[in-house]
N, C-alpha and C positions, 0 to 999 in steps of 0.2 A: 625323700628330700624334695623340696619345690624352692621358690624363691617369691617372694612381696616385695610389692613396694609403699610407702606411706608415705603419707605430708611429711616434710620439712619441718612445718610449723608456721612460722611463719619469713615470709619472702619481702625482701625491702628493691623496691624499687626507683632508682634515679634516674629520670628523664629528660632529655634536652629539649630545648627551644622550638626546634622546627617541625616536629611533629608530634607533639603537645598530646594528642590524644591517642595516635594510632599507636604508638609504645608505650602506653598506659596498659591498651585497651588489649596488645595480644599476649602481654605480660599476666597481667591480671586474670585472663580470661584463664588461660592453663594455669595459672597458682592457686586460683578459687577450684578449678575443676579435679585438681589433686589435693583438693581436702586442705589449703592452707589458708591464712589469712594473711594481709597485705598492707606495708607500710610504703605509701607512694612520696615521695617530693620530685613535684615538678620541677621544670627551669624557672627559677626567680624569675627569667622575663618572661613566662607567660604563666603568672599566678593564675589568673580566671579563669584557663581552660581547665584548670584541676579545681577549681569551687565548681564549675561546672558538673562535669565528670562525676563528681563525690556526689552533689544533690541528685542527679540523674540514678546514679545506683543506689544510693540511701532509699530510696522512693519505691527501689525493685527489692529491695532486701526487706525493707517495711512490709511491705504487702505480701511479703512471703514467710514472714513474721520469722526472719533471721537476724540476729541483732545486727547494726548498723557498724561496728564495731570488727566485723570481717571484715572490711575495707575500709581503710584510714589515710589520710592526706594532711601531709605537712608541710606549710608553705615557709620557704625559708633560705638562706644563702646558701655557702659551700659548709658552712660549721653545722647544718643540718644533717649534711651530705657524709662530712669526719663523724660525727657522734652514730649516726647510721651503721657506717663502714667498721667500725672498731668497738661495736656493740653484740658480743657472741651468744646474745639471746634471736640473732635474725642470721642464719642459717647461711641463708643466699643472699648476697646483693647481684642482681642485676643491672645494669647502669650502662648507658649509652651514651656517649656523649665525645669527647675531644681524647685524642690516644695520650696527651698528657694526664687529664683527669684520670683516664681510664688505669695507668702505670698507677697513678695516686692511690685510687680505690683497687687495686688487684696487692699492692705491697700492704696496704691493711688489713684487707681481709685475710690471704694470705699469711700474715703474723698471726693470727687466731688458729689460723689451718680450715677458715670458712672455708665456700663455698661462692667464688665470682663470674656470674656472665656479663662479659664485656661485650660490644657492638660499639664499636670507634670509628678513628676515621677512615678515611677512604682517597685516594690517588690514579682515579680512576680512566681507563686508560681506552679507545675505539682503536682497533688496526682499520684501517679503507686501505681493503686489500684493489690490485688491480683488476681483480675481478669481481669486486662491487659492483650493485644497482647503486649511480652514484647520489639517483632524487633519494630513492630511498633512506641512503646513509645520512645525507645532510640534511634530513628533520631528525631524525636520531641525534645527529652531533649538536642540532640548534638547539632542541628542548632538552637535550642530557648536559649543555653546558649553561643555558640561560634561564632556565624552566626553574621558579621557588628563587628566582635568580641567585643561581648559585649555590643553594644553601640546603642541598640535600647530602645527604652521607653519600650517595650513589651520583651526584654531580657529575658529568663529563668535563674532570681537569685535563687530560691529555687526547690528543690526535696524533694517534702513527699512522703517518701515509706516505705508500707506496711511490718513489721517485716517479713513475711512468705516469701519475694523476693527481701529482700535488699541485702544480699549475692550476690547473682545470678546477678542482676539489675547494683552494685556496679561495680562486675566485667566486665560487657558488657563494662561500659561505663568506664573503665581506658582502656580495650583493644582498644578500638572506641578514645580516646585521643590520644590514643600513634601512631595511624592510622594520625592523623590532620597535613596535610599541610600548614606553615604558610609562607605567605610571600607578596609579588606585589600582592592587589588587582585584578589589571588590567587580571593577566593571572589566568585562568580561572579554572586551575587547583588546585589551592590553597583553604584552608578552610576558612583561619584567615587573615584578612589585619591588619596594624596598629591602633593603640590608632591615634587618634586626635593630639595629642602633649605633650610635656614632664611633662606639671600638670597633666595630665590623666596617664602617667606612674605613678609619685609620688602615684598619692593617691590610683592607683593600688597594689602598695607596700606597703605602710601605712598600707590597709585594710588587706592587709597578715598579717601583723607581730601585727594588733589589734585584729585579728581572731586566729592565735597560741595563744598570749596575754591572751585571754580568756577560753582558754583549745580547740581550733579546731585543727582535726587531720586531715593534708594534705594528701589524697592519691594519690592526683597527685601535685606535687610541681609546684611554679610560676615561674617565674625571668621573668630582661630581656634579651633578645637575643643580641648575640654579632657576629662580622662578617660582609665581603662584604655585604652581601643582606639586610643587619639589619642595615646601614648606619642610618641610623635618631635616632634609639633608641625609639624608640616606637615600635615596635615589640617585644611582651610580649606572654609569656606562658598561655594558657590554665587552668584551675588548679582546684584541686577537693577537698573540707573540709568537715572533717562529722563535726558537729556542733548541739548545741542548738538554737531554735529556740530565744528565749530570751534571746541571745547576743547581746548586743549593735551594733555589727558591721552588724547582720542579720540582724537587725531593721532597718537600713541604706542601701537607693540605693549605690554601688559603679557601675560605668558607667564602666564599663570591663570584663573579660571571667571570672570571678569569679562566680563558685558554691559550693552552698549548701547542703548538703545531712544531712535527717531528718529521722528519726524512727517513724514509728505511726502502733498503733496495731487495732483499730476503726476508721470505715468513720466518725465520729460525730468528733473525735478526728483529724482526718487530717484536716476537716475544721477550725476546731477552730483553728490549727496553720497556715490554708494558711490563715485564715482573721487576725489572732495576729499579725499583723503590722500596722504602720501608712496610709501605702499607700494602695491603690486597684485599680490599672487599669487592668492589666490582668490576667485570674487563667485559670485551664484547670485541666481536670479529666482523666486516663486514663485508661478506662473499660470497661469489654461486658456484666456486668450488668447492666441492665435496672433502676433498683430499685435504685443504687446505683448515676448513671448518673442525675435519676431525684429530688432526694435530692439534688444535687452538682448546678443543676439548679433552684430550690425555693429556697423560700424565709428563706429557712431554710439554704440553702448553702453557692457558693460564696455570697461577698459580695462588687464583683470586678465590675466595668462595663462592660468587657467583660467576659463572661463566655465561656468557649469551654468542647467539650466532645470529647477523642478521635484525637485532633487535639492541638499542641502546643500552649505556650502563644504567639507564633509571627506569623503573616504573614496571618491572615486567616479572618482580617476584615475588610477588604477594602472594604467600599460602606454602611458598617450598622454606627450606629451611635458609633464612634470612644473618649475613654477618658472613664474615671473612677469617683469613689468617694472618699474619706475622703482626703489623702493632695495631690489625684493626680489632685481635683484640682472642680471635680463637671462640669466639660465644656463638650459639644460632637460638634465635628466637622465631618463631614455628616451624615448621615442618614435620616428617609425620614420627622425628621421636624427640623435640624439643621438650615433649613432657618429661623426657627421666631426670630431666635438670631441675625441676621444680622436686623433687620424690628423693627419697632416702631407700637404697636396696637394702635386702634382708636374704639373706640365706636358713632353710630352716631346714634341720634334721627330727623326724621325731620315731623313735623306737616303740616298737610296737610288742616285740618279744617279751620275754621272759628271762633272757639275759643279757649282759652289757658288752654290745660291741666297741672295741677296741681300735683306734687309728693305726693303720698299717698292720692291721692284723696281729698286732700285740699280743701276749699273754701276759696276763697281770693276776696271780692266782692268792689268795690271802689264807 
């Protein structure tokens, strides 16, 4: 008796906006390397990074005289995305993207009895514990909340901090705002690039005026930007809310430089409010106690798929197993067994004797 595993067949892949390539690129790379072939759709708003993508690998598959036809790319809206999802010639969908779409794509596939990896949103939450390095924390909390401005799955939406250096803490990080360069991605001196497009302004706005709505006290105000450089209107302000954690609008991902700031007098208590939401992809602790670190890490702690100590919720997982629990969606795309999800197990018995054995030791005599 041994066990195999084999392709799938083929693996359809749906990808979001904001990282156009690198969720292409570690999808593909284990689907092709377990023997399948790949039907990719980008995010409609960034068509070119997948004409991109497609000629780049066409060119590697040519020259290795494998038809070009392994890897395939379909630019198109959400009815791309449904004919994909509810098509039970494609095994797996993989699909990244918004915990709504994600509900969308898991209840279709699921009607077939496919095969879904989700990677959704994220609500993602820093304790600054009192016993933080507090420079250290607040480039952590600046780049994990303004960094891609705003618009990473592992984004810093929430700050729990510790009654005894929320004063202090507060003020670093409105000094460190009023410091943020915003403007052309491209040059290299700036903090903050644009929103995606003008429904990511709107609902940047919206969550302002549902977060005041709710009793949130802005200490760094939003808007958006006007001016030559600000030509598109997506270059939006930074902006800082003390708030309740059980506000409606906290409980909700907004994709934009929107934070949070939370009171907590107990590490039992900061946890409880970094897992009090629907989502759990990224958490992070920030502290040079030991004792405190290794709570934040059991099973008594987060409750995120990633957990970090001393390092932000963004930028520090590349290569471990990638994606969270409750509606961020339960998928992990790499780490070191991300490949059984592209692969089909097999169980094999094969007799070697001379006569036929029987399950549970049967007699079955003719």
């Amino acid at each position: 008796m041994y066990e195999q595993w084999h392709p799938l067949g083929i693996v359809g892949i749906i990808s979001a906006f904001n990282f156009p390539v690198a969720v292409w690129s570690w999808n593909a790379a284990l689907a092709l390397v377990c023997g399948n072939v790949c039907i990719w759709k980008p995010s409609e708003k960034t068509p070119l990074t997948g004409i991109a993508c497609q000629k780049i690998i066409a060119g590697v598959l040519a020259t290795n005289d494998i038809p070009e036809g392994v890897s395939n790319l379909i630019i198109g809206n959400s009815t791309i995305g449904e004919l994909m999802t509810n098509d039970s010639r494609i095994p797996l969908i993989s699909a990244t993207g918004s915990t709504r779409m994600g509900k969308a794509v898991g209840a279709a596939v699921g009607a077939r009895l496919g095969k879904s990896l989700l990677e959704l949103g994220g609500n993602n939450a820093i304790i600054i514990s009192e016993h933080a390095d507090l420079d250290m924390s607040l480039i952590g909390a600046v780049f994990g909340a303004v960094g891609t401005a705003g618009q990473r799955c592992t984004s810093t939406r929430r700050l729990i901090i510790h009654e005894s250096v929320y004063d202090s803490f507060q003020a670093k990080l409105i000094k460190a705002y009023g410091q943020l360069r915003i403007g052309d991605p491209l040059d290299q001196n700036n903090h903050v690039g644009p929103l995606i497009d003008k429904d990511a302004v709107a609902a940047y706005l919206s969550s302002i005026e549902k977060c005041k709505a709710e009793g949130g006290n802005f200490v760094v105000e939003g808007g958006v930007l006007q001016g030559e450089n600000y030509k598109s209107g997506c270059y939006v302000k930074p902006c800082i809310a003390e708030v309740e954690n059980n506000f409606k609008i906290v409980q909700h991902e907004t994709f934009a430089p929107i934070l949070y700031l939370i009171k907590y007098k107990t590490l039992d208590e900061a946890i409880a409010l970094q897992n009090g939401v629907p989502q759990g992809l990224s958490s992070a602790i920030m502290t040079l106690n030991l004792r405190e670190a290794e709570q934040f890490l059991s099973n008594q702690g987060s409750d995120c798929g990633i957990a970090n100590v001393n390092i932000g919720t963004s930028g520090a997982e590349i290569g471990g197993a990638f994606g969270g629990e409750k509606e961020t969606g339960g998928g992990r795309e790499s780490g070191s067994d991300a490949w059984r999800a592209y692969m089909r197990r097999q169980t094999n018995t094969i007799n070697y004797s001379h006569t036929l054995p029987l399950a549970q030791g049967i007699k079955f005599d003719l």
